[in-house]
N, C-alpha and C positions, 0 to 999 in steps of 0.2 A: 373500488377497483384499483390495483397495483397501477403505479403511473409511470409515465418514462422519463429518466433525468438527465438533461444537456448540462454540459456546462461552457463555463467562458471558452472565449476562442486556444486552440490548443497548438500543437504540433502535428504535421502530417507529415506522409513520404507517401506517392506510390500510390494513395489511395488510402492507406492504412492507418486507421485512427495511432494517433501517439498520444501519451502523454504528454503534458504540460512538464517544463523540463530534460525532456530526451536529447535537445539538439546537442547540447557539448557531448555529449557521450556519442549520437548516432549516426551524427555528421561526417566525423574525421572517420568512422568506422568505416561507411557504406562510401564516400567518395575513396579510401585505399580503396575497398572492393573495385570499384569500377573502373578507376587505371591501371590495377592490375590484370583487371580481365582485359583492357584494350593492348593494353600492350602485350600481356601472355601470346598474343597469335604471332607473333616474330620475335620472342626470346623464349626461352625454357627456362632462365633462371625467375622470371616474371609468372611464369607460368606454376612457379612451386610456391611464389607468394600470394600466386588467388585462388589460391584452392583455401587456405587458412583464412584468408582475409573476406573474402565471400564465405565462409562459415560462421563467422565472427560477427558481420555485418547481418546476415540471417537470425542467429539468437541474439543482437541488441532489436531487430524488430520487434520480434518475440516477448523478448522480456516487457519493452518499454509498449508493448502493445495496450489499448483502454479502449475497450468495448462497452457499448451502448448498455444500460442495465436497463428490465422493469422494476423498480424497484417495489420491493414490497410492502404490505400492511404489519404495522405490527411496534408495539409502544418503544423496544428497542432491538435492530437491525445491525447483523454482524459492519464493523467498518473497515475488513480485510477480509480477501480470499488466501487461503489457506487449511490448517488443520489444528485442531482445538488440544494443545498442546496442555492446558494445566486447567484446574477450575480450582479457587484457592476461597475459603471464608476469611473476611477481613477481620481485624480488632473493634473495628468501628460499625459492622453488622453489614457492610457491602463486600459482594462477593467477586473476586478478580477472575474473568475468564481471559487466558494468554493464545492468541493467534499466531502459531509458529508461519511463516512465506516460507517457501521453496523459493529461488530463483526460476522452476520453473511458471508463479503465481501472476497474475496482475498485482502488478505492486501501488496503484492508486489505490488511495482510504477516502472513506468516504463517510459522513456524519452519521452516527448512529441514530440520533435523532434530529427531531426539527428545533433550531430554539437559537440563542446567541452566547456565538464565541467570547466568553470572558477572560480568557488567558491563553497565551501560547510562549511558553518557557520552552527555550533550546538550552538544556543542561551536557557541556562535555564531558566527556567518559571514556571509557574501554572501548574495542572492538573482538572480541570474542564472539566465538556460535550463539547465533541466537536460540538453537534451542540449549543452551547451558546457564545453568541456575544462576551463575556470576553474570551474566549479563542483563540482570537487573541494573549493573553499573554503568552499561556501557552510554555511548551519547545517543541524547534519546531529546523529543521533545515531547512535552507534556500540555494538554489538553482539557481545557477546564469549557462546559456547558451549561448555561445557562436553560432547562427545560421543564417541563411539564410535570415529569418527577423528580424537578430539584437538579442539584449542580452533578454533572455527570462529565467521572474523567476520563480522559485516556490519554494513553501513552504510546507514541512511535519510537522503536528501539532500533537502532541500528544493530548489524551482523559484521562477521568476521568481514563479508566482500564488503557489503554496504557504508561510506562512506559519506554519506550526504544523503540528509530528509529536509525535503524540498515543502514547506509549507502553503499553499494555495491562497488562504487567506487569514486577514488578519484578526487581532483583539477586535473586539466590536461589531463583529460583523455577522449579521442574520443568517444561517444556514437552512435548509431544507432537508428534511429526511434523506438520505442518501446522496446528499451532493457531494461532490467529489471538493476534498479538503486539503490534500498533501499526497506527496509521492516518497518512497523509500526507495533509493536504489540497492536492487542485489538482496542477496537470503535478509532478513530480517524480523521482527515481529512485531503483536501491536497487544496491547495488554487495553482490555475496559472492564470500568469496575461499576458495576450495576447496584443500584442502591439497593436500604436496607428495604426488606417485603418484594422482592420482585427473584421469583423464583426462574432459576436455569433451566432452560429448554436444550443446549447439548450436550452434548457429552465428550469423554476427552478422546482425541481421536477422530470425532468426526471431522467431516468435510466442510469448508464453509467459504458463501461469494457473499463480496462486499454489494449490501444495498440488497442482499436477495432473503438471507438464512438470518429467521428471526432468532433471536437471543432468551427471549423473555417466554415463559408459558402463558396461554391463553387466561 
């Protein structure tokens, strides 16, 4: 049976689950919102800055929002929601499928599989659209697993907004099927490269939620 994954203690507002890492971004957002709305009711010059600033603070809810998954069954499990931007054959007989974000996406990644974090290199780079081919350069950190079918990599890329990939946890460290492992802020994407014999279940174009939409065919 699909199981449900918590993870470490995070960030909250309101009620509303956050990610881990939100607060320097959502903090200064939603406190403008709220003295701009206190004070809008006796100036109008106040009143032209909460309308922007309460819009503002509503989509960093939005974005930095991370909702509970059942995570599903299944040997390898998308580690981004998003849309399946490229499916590429390697030299080395493993196949690269690339996860384009929207800014409109949950931008938590979460482990494809179960097994141990062997590497986590933060390589600097470019920041170009993440859906353009030259942003294979851009600053990205790369993702080495230790698993069940052998070492399994991936890659978080930053995008033109995205500025910062927030790593959850470290070299060394046990993961679980769909645990939640890093945050990307803003459009970005996440590229994993599925070893050699292990045939692609999407296609390019589809839809995919991190910890939901398996990767691999039965």
């Amino acid at each position: 049976m699909p199981h449900s994954q918590s993870s470490a203690p995070r960030d909250s507002l309101a009620g509303v689950r956050l990610a881990r890492g939100a607060s320097p971004w959502l903090l200064p957002t939603v406190a403008t919102a709220a003295v701009s709305l206190t004070r809008a009711r006796r100036s109008g010059r106040w009143a032209a800055v909460a309308v922007p600033a309460t819009a503002l603070a509503a989509g960093m809810l939005w974005f930095f929002r991370d909702p509970e998954r059942e995570i599903a069954q299944g040997r390898v499990i998308s580690p981004a929601d998003g849309v399946v931007q490229s499916i590429m054959p390697w030299k080395d007989g493993r196949t690269r499928v690339a996860i384009f974000m929207s800014p409109l996406n949950v931008h938590v990644n979460r482990a494809p599989l179960a097994g141990t974090v062997t590497s986590v290199e933060h390589i600097p780079g470019g920041f170009v659209p993440a859906f353009n081919k030259e942003s294979e350069n851009n600053e990205r950190v790369v993702w080495h697993f230790d698993t069940e079918l052998g070492d399994i990599e991936m890659v978080q890329i930053a995008g033109a907004v995205a500025r910062r990939i927030v790593p959850y946890v470290p070299q060394g460290t046990k993961v679980e099927q769909g645990e939640r492992i890093g945050l990307i802020r803003f459009g970005s994407r996440v590229d994993i490269y599925l070893p050699k014999g292990v045939d692609v279940a999407v296609e390019v174009g589809q839809a995919t939620t991190a910890g939901v939409t398996r990767l691999d065919r039965h």
